[in-house]
Backbone as ProteinMPNN parsed JSONL, in Angstrom:
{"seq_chain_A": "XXXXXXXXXXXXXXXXXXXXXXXXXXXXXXXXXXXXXXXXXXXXXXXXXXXXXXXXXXXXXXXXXXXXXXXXXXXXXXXXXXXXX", "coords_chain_A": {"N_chain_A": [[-108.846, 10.46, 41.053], [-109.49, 13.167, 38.486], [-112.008, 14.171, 36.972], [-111.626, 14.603, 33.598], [-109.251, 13.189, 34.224], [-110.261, 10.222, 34.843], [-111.285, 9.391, 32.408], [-109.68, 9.454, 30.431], [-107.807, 7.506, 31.415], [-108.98, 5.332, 31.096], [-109.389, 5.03, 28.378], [-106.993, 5.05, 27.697], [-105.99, 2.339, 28.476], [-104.676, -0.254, 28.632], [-105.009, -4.109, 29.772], [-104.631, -7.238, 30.521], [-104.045, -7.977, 27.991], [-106.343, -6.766, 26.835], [-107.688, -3.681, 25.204], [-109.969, -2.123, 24.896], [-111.36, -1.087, 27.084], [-113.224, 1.58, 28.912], [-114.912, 4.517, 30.559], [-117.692, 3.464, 32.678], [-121.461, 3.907, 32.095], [-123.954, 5.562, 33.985], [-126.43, 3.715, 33.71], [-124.791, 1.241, 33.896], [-123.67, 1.731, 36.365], [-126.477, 1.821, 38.278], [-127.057, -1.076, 37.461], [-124.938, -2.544, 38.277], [-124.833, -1.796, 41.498], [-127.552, -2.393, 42.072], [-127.06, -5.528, 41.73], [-124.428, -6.262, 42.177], [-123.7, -5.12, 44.325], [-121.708, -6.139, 46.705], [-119.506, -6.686, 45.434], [-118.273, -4.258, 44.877], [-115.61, -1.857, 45.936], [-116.679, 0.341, 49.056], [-116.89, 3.359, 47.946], [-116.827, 6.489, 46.171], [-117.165, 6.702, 42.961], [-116.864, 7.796, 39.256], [-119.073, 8.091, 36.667], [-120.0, 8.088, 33.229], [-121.37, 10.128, 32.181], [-121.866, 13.734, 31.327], [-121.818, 17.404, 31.938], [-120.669, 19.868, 31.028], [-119.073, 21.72, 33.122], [-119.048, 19.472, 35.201], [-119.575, 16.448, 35.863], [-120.869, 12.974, 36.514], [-121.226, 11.078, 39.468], [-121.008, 7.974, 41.284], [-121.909, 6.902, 44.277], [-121.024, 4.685, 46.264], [-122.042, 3.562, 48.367], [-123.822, 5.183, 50.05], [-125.445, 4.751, 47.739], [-126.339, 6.699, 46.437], [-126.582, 8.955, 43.675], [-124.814, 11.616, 41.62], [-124.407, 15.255, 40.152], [-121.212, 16.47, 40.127], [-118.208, 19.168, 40.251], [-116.071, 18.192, 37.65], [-113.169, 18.7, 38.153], [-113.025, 17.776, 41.091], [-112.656, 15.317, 43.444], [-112.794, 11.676, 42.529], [-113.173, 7.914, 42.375], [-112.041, 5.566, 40.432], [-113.416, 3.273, 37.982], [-113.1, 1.291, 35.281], [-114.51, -0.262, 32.786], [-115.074, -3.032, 30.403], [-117.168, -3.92, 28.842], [-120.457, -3.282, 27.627], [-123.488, -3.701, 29.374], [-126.852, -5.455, 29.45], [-130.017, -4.212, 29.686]], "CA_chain_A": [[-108.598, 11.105, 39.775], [-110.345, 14.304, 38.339], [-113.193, 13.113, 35.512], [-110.821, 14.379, 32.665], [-107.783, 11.719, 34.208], [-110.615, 9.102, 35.057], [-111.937, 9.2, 31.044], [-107.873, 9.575, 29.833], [-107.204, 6.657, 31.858], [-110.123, 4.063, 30.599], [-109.156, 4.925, 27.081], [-105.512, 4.682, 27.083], [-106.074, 1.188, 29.441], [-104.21, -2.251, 28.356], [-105.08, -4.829, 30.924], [-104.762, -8.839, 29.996], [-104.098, -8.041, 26.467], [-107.531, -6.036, 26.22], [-107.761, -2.133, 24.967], [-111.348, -1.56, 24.695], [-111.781, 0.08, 28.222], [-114.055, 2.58, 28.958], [-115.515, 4.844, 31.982], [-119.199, 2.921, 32.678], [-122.802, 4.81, 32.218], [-125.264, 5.352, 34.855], [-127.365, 2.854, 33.85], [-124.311, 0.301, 34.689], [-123.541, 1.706, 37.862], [-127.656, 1.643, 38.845], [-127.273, -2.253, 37.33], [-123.644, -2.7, 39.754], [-125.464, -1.715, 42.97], [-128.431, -3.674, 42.662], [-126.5, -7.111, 42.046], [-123.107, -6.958, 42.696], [-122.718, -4.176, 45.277], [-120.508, -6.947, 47.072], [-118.491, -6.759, 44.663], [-117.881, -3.011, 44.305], [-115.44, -1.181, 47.392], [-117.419, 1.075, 49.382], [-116.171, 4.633, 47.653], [-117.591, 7.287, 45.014], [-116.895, 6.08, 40.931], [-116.822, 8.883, 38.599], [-119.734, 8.04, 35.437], [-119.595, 8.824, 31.814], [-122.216, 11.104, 31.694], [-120.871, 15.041, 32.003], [-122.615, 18.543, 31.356], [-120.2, 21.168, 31.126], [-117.773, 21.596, 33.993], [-119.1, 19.091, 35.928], [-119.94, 15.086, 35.81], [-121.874, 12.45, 37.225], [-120.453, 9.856, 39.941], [-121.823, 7.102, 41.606], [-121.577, 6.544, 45.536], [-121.452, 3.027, 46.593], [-122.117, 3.815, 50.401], [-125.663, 5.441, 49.871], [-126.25, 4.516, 46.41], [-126.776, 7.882, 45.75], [-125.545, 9.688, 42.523], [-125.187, 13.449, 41.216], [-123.025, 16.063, 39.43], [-119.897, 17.116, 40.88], [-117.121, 19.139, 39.452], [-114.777, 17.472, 37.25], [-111.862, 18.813, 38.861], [-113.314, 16.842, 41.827], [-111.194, 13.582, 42.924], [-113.223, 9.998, 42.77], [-112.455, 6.779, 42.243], [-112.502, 5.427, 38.684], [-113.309, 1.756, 37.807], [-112.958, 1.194, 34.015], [-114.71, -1.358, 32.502], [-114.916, -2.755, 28.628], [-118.567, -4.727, 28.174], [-121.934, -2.623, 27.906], [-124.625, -4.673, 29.992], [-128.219, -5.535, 28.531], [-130.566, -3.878, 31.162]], "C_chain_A": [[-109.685, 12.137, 39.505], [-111.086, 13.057, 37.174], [-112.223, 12.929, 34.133], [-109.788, 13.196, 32.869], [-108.693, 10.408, 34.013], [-111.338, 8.613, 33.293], [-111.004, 8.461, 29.826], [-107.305, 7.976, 29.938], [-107.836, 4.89, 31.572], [-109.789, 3.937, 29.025], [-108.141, 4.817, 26.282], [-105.202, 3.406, 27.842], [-105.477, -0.076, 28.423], [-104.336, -3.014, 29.489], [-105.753, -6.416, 30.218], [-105.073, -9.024, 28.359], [-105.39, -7.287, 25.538], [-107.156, -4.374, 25.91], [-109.179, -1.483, 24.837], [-111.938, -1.144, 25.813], [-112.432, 0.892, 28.245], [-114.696, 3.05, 30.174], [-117.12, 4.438, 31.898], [-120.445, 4.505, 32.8], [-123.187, 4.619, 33.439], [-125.944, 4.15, 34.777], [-126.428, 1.204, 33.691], [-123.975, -0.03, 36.281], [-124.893, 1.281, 38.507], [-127.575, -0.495, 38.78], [-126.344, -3.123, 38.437], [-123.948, -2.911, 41.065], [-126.396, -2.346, 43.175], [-128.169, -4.751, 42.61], [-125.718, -7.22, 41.648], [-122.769, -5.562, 43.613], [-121.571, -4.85, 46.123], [-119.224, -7.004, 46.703], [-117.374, -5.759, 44.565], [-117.151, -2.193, 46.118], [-116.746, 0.061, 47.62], [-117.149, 2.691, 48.894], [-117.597, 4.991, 46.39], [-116.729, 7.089, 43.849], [-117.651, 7.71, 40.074], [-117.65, 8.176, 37.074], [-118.893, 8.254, 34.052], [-119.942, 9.831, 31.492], [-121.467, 12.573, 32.018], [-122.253, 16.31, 30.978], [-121.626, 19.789, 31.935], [-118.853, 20.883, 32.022], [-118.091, 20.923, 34.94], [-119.691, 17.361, 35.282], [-120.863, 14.555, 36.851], [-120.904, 11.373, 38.184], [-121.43, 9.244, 41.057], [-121.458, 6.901, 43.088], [-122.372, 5.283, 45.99], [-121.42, 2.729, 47.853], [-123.309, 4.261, 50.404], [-125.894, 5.071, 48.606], [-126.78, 5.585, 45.809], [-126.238, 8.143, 44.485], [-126.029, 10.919, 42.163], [-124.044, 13.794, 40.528], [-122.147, 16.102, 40.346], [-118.77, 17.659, 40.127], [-116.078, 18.495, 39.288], [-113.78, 17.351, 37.659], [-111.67, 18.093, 40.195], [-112.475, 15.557, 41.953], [-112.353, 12.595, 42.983], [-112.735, 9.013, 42.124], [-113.113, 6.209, 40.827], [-112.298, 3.371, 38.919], [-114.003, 1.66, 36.246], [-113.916, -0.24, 33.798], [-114.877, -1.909, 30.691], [-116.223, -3.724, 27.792], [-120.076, -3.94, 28.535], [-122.883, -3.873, 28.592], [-126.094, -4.322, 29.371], [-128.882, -5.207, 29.76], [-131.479, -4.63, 30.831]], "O_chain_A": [[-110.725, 12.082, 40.162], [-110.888, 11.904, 36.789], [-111.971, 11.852, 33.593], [-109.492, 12.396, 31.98], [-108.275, 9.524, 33.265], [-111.836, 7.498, 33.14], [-111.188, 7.624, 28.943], [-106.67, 7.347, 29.091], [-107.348, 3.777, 31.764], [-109.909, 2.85, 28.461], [-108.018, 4.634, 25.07], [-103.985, 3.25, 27.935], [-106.136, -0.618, 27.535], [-103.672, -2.556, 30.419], [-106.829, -6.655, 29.669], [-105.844, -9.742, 27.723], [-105.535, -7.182, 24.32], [-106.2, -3.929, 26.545], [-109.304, -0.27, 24.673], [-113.107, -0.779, 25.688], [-112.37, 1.351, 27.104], [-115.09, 2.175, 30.945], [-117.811, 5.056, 31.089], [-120.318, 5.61, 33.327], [-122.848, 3.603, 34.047], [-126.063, 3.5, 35.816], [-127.041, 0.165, 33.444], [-123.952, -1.013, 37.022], [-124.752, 0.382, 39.336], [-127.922, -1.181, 39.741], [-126.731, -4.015, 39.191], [-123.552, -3.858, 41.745], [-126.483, -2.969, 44.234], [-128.853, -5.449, 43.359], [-125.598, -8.047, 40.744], [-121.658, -5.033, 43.561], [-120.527, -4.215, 46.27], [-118.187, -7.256, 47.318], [-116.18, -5.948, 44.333], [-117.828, -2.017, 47.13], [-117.491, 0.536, 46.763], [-117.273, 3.388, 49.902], [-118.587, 4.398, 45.962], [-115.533, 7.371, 43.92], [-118.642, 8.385, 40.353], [-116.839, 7.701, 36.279], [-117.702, 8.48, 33.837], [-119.322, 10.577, 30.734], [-120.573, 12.608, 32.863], [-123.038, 16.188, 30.038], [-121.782, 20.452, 32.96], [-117.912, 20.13, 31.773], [-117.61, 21.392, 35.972], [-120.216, 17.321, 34.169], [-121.456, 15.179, 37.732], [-119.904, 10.88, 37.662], [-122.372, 9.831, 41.589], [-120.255, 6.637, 43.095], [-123.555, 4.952, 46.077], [-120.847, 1.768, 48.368], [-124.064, 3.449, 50.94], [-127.112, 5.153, 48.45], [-127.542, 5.538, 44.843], [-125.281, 7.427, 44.19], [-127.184, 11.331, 42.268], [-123.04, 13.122, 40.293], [-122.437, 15.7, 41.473], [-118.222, 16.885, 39.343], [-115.257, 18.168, 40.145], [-113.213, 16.26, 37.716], [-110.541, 17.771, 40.567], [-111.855, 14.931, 41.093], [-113.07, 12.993, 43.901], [-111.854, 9.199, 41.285], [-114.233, 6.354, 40.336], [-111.569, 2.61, 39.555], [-115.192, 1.903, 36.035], [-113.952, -1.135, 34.642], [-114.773, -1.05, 29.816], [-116.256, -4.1, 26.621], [-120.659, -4.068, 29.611], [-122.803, -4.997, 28.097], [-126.433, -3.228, 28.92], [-128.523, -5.727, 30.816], [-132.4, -4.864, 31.613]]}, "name": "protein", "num_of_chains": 1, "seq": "XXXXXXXXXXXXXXXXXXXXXXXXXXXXXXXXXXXXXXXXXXXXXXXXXXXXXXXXXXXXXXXXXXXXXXXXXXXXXXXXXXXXX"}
């Protein structure tokens, strides 16, 4: 999905009777990779954060992260509970 579908798609989300969905921060993805990368497929996740015509996304194969334009495709994983760092 581009950033605009992956934002669209967290906020118009019903799943097990929930609606409070949302595309995760940085500082869940950084919390994701250090204890539960197991958890997470090996692909690039599209952030919340954004500056302009471009966003932030998270790669769960180097653990890297950076901008990239929005129009860009990655993989979106919604989630609907802020974590206490």
């Amino acid at each position: 999905m581009t950033w605009n579908q992956a934002v669209n798609a967290c906020e118009n989300l019903t799943f097990a009777g929930k609606s409070d969905w949302f595309l995760p921060s940085a500082d869940f993805f950084r919390k994701m990779y250090r204890e539960h990368l197991d958890e997470w497929e090996k692909l690039s996740y599209w952030k919340s954060e954004e500056d302009g015509g471009n966003a932030w996304r998270h790669d769960f194969v180097t653990g890297k992260a950076g901008y990239t334009k929005k129009g860009n495709l990655n993989n979106v994983r919604c989630v609907r509970e802020k974590i206490n760092m």
